[in-house]
N, C-alpha and C positions, 0 to 999 in steps of 0.2 A: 532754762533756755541756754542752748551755748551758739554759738556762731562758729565757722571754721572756714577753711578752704581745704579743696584737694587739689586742686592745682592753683599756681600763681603765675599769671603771664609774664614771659623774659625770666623768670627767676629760675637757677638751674635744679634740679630736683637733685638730692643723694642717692644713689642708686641701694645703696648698699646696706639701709636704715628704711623700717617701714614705720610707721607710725597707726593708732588708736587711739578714738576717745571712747571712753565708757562713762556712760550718766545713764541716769532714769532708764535703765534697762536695758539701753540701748548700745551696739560700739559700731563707730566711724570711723573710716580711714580719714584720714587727716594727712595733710601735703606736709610734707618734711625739705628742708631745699638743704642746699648746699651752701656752707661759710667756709669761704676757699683761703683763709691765712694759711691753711695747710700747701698753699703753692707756695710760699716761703720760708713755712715750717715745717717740713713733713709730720706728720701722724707718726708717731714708733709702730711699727712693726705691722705696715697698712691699715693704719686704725682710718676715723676718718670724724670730719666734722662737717656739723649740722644743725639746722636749726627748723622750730616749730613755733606756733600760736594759735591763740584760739580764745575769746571771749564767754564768758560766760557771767551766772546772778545764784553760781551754785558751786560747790567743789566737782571738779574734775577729775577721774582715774585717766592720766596717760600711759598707754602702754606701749614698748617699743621693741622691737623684733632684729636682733643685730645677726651677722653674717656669722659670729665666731662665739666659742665660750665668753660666759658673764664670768668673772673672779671676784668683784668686787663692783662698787657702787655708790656713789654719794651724791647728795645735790649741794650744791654752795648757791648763798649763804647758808649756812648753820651752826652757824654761835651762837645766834641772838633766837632765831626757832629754827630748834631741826626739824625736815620734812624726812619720814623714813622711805627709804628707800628697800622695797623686796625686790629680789632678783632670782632665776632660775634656767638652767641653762641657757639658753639663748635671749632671754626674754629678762623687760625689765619695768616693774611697776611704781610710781608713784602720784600722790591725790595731792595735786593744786588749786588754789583761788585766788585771785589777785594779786600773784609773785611772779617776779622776772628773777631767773635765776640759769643754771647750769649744771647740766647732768656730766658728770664723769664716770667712765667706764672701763674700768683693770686700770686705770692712772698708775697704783700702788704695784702694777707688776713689769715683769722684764719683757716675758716674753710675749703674752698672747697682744692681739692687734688693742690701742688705746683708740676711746672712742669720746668727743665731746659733743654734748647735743645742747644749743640752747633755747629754752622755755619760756615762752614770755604767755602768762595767765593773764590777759585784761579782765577789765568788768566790759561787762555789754556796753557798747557805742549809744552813746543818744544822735539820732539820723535829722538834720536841721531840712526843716523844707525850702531849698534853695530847688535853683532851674540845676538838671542834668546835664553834663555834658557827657555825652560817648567818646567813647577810646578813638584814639588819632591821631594826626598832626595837628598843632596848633599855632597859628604863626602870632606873633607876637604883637598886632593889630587887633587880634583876635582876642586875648587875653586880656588887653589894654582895657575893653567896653567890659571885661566881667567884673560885676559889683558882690553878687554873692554865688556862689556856684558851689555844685557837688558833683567828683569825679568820679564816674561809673567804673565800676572792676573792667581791669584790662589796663593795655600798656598806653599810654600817654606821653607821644614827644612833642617838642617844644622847638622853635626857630632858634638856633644859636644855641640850643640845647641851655638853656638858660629861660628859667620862668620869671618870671619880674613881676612883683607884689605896687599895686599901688594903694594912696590913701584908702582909707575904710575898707577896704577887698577883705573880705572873707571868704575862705573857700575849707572843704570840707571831703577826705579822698575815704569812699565805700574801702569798709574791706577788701581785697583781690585788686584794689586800683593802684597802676605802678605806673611813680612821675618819674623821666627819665629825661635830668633836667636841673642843673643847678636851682634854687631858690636867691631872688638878689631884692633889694629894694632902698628905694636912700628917702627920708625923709618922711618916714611912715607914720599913721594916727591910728589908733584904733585898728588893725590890722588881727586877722587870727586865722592860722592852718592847724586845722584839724582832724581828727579821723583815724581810723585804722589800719590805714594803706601805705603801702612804700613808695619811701625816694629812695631809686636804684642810680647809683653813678657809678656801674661797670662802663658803661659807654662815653664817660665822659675821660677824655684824654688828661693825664697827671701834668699842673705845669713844669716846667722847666727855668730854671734860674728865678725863685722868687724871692722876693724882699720881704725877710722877716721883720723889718721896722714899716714897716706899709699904714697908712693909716685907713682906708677904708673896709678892711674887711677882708680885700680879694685875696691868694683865691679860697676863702673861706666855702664849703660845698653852699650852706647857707651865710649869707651876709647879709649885714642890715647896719646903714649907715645913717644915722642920726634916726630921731622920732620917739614916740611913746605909746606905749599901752601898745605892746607888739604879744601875743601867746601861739605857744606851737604845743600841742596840746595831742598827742597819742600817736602820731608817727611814728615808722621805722628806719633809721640809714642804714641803706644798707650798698656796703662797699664805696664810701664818699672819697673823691679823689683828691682831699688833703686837709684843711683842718675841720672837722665838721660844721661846727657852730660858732659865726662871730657875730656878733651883736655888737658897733659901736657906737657911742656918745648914746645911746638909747637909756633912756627915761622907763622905767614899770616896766621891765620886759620878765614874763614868764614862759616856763620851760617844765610839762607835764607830761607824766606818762612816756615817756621818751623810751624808745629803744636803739641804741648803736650797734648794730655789728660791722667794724672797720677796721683793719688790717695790716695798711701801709702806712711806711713812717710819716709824721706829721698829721697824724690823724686826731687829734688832739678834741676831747667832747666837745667842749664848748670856752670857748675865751672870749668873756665880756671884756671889752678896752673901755675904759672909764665912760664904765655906765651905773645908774643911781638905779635903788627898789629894783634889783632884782631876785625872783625867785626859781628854785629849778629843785624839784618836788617827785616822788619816787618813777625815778627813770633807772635804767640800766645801759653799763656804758661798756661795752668792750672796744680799745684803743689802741692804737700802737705808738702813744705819745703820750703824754698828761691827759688826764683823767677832765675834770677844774682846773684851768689857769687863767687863773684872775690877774688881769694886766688894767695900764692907762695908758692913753699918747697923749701928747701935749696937743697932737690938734683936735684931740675931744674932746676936752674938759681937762683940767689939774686936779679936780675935786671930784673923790668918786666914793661911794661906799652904799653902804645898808643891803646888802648880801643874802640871800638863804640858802644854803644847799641842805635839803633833808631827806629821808628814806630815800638811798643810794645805792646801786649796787654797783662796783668800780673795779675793773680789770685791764690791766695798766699790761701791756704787750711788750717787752724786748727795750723798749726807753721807755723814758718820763718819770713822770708824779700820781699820786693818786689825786691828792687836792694840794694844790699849789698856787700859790701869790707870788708872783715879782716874773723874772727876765720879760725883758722888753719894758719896765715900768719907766712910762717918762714924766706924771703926774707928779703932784708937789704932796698929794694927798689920798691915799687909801685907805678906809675904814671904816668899821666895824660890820666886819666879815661872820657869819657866821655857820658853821659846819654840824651838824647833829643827826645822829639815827644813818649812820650811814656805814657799809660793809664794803670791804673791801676783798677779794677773793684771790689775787695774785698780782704778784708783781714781779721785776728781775730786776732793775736798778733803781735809783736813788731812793725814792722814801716815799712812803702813803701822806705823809705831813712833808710840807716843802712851802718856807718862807726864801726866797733868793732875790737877794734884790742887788741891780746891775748900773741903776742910774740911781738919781737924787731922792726918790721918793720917800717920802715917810708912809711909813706902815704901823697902823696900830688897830689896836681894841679888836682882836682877832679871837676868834673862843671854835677852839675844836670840844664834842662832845657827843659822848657814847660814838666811838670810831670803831667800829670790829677789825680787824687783819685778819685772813688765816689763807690756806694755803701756801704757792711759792713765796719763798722771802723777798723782803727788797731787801738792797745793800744797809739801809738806816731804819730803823725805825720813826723819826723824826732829823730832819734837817734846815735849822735857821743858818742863814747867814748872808755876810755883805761879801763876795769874794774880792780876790787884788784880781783875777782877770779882768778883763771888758767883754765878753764874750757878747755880743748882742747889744752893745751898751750903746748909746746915744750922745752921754754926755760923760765929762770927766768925774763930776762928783759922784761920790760915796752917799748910798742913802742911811734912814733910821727904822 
């Protein structure tokens, strides 16, 4: 069985990519949209970027139909398993199952148009039987009395453009369902968003003048200020208007299935601020900021650790880290962090490993393992250290 969409409400289609699925006999068009970092990057020589998905309990042939000569062709990751890639003039095949990954196309040439598509293979959704809500406006009164809920495909906005999670709320977004809507909530228990559907934050306006030493989260796209036992669990962000994912003082917060495609500076995956038991388990992150950056504040806790980042796939945009610990750490205490099974596809500066610590904190019992690189370089291969700046610093002491 596979699941797909041909169209996605609000989300912009690529014009110039058509997409196929072929299973059991069969081939469907499949909705292809548009990852517009290409408004800040151009494509060389009118290539163009793009993204697809589609669920399935079976391997997948994607097949994709481009404007111009195929030259060349790879999917990333592939170090750890190649997925081969056939190609033939215009046309370009390859069989997925349960990989978020990235197609590139003539990457390795000068002239013909370069073209990036990205893939995200889920396993089929398990569908919770919560009450429906239809596509709408939803004012924030509204959302307040929802206890367990599932978002019907279509575009879904929110009062203040801001969705607000309370105690025990589970909610659950259908494939083709698009929230158009920061995620916030402070104080949360047992809380879980799940599903196949998008958070699109094209329509939500970039702040201006924010304070990178902030302690609650803002303007994190999702925030979550204090609580426990929080999971976000098969989402898409897609285009979130600054850092995507902050979870602080939170207790057991999980992070599944994850897909990012985000663009602009400070897009940063996900920075837990001294929070305890967290894990975050095979997502896919494109960012134009740190990948993981693992921080503390003092008004969250001083004492923070027991970590997981595992099956990873991590694409670090123009700044940042791939997986990173420290700036901004105000804590007394960070540790035992731990990084495994994780690929990393491109970077351009600092380093896929990055320990940087700018305040007092102690950092220990940190274990990277099986870490893949490949692709663009970053400037380091790994980078520990205590710098003599303050850049971001809080306090005057030097950490360990």
């Amino acid at each position: 069985m596979v699941c797909f969409e041909t169209e996605i409400p609000g989300i912009p289609r690529e014009p110039s990519i058509s997409g196929m699925l072929l299973h059991a006999g069969k081939s469907d068009p499949v909705f292809v949209g548009l990852a517009a970092s290409q408004e800040e990057f151009p494509h060389r020589n009118g290539g163009a970027e793009a993204f697809l998905s589609f669920a399935s309990d079976e391997p997948v042939t994607v097949e994709l139909v481009l404007p111009s000569l195929v030259q060349s062709a790879v999917f990333r990751p592939g170090l750890r398993n190649r997925v081969p890639v056939d190609f033939a003039e215009n046309r370009v095949r390859l069989t997925l199952e349960n990989r978020y990954g990235v197609l590139e196309v003539n990457e390795d040439t000068e002239i013909l148009p370069v073209y990036t598509i990205y893939i995200f293979a889920d396993r089929l959704p398990e569908t919770p039987d919560f009450p429906m809500v239809a596509p709408g406006f939803h004012r924030a009164a509204e959302v307040a009395k929802m206890e367990c809920v599932r978002f019907a495909p279509g575009i879904h906005d929110f009062e203040n453009q801001e969705f607000m999670l309370h105690d025990k709320m589970r909610c659950h977004l259908d494939r083709g369902a698009v929230l158009r809507g920061t995620l916030r909530g402070e104080n949360l228990h047992n809380c879980a968003v799940t599903g196949q559907g998008i958070f699109d934050g094209t329509t939500i306006a970039r702040p201006a003048g924010v304070n990178h030493l902030s302690d609650d989260g803002r303007p994190g796209f999702f925030s979550f200020l204090f609580g426990e036992n929080i999971l976000i669990e098969g989402v898409l962000l897609y285009n979130p208007s600054f850092w995507n994912i902050v979870p602080v003082g939170v207790n057991h917060f999980t992070l599944r299935n994850h897909k990012a495609l985000s663009w602009i500076i400070n897009n940063d995956g996900i920075q837990p601020r001294s929070c305890n038991d967290v894990l975050c388990e095979h997502c896919f992150f494109k960012c134009n900021d740190d990948v993981i950056a693992v921080k503390t504040r003092r008004a969250a806790g001083m004492i923070s650790g027991h970590h997981v980042y595992r099956d990873l796939v991590c694409w670090t945009d123009v700044f940042g880290n791939a997986l990173e610990i420290g700036h901004t750490s105000q804590g007394d205490l960070l540790h035992d962090i731990l990084f495994e099974d994780i690929e990393v596809i491109h970077g351009t500066k600092r380093a896929p490993l990055d320990i940087f610590i700018v305040d007092h904190s102690t950092v220990r019992d940190v274990t990277f393992r099986r870490i893949y690189v490949e692709g663009k370089p970053f400037t380091h291969d790994f980078y520990f250290g205590i710098p003599a700046f303050l850049q971001f610093a809080s306090d005057g002491e030097r950490g360990n």
